[in-house]
N, C-alpha and C positions, 0 to 999 in steps of 0.2 A: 572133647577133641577126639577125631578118630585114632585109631593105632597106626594108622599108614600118616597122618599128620604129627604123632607123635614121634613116630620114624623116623619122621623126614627132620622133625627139626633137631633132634639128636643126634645126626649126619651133620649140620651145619652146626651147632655149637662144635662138635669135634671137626670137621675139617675147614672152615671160616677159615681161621687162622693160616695153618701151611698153603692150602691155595689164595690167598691174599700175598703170604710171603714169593710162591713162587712166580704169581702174576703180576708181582712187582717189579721182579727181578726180569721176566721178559719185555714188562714195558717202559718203565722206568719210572712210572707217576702214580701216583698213590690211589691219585682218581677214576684213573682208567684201569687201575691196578682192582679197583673196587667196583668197577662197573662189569668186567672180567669177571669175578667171580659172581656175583649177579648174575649174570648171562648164562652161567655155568650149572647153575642150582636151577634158573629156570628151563634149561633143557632137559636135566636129568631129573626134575621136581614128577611128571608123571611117573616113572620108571620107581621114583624110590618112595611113592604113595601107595601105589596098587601095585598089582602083577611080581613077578618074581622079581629079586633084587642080583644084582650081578656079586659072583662070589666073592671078591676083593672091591670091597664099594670104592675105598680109599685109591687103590691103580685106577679105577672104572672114572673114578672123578676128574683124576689127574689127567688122564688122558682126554677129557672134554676139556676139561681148562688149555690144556696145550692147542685143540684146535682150535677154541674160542681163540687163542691168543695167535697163530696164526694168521687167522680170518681177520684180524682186528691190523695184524701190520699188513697185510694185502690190502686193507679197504685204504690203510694211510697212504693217503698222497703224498707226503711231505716227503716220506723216504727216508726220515732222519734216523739215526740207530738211537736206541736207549739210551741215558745219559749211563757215566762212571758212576758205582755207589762212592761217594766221600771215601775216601781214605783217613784211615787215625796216625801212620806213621810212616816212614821210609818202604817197610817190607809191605805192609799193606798195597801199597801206591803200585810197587814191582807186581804184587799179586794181581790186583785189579788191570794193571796193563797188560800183563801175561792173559789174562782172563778174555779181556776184550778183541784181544786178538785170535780166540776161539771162532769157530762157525758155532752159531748159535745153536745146532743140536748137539755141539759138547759144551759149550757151556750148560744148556738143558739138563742132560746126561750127570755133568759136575752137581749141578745146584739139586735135583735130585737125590744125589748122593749123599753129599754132604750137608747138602742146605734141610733135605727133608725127612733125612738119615733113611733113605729107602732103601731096600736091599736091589744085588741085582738083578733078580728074578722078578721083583714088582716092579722096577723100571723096564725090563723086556715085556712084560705083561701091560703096563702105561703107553710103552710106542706101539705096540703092535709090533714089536719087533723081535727075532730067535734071539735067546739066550748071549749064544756064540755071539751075533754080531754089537748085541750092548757092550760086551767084557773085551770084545776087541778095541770099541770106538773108545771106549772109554779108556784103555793104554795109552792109543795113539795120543788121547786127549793129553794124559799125565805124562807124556813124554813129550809133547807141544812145551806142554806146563813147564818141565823139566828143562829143557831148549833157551827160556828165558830169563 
């Protein structure tokens, strides 16, 4: 096995998992949750074989999973939103409601955060986005949060 295939699949044992969870969490199905990252490792499969690797692989990944997962509710026709995750109790139920009444780039932004415990500097680094305006959406978001 060469070193750039030994590479690559060291990236996927290590990020399989959180981009599975956060491709879940934008689509709601397990299967296209799985096809999603699929998709994701087959884009960036040249990049992290040969040639130089991006400095933060884990931001570099995330941010292809986010557009695969974009790409993916454009192509749906159906239009329908993700389902709720189950709720275990009363506060859960409040939470997931509060949740799903986000625009889907704070929810993004939340499940990030807290779902993928990233900082917020590798989250401005995953959107392409300054600093400033992650740590602003992300208030608004928590005061959305906070509203419900």
């Amino acid at each position: 096995m060469s070193a750039g295939a030994a590479d690559f699949e060291a990236v996927v044992r290590r990020f399989a998992a959180p981009l599975f969870r956060y491709c879940l969490r934008e689509t709601g199905e397990a299967a296209t949750a799985e096809d999603m990252v699929q998709e994701t490792f087959l884009r960036t499969c040249g990049t992290l074989t040969r040639g130089p690797k991006p400095d933060n692989v884990g931001a570099w990944l995330f941010g292809v999973a986010r557009n695969v997962c974009r790409e993916q509710r454009r192509k749906d026709s159906r239009g329908v939103p993700p389902p709720a995750t189950p709720a275990r109790s009363g506060e859960n139920e409040k939470l997931a409601a509060a949740m799903e009444s986000l625009d889907d780039e704070e929810r993004c932004l939340l499940h990030l955060k807290h779902g993928e415990g990233r900082s917020c500097r590798e989250i401005a680094e995953i959107l392409g986005q300054p600093l400033g305006t992650v740590t602003s959406a992300m208030a608004r978001a928590y005061g959305k949060l906070r509203e419900k």
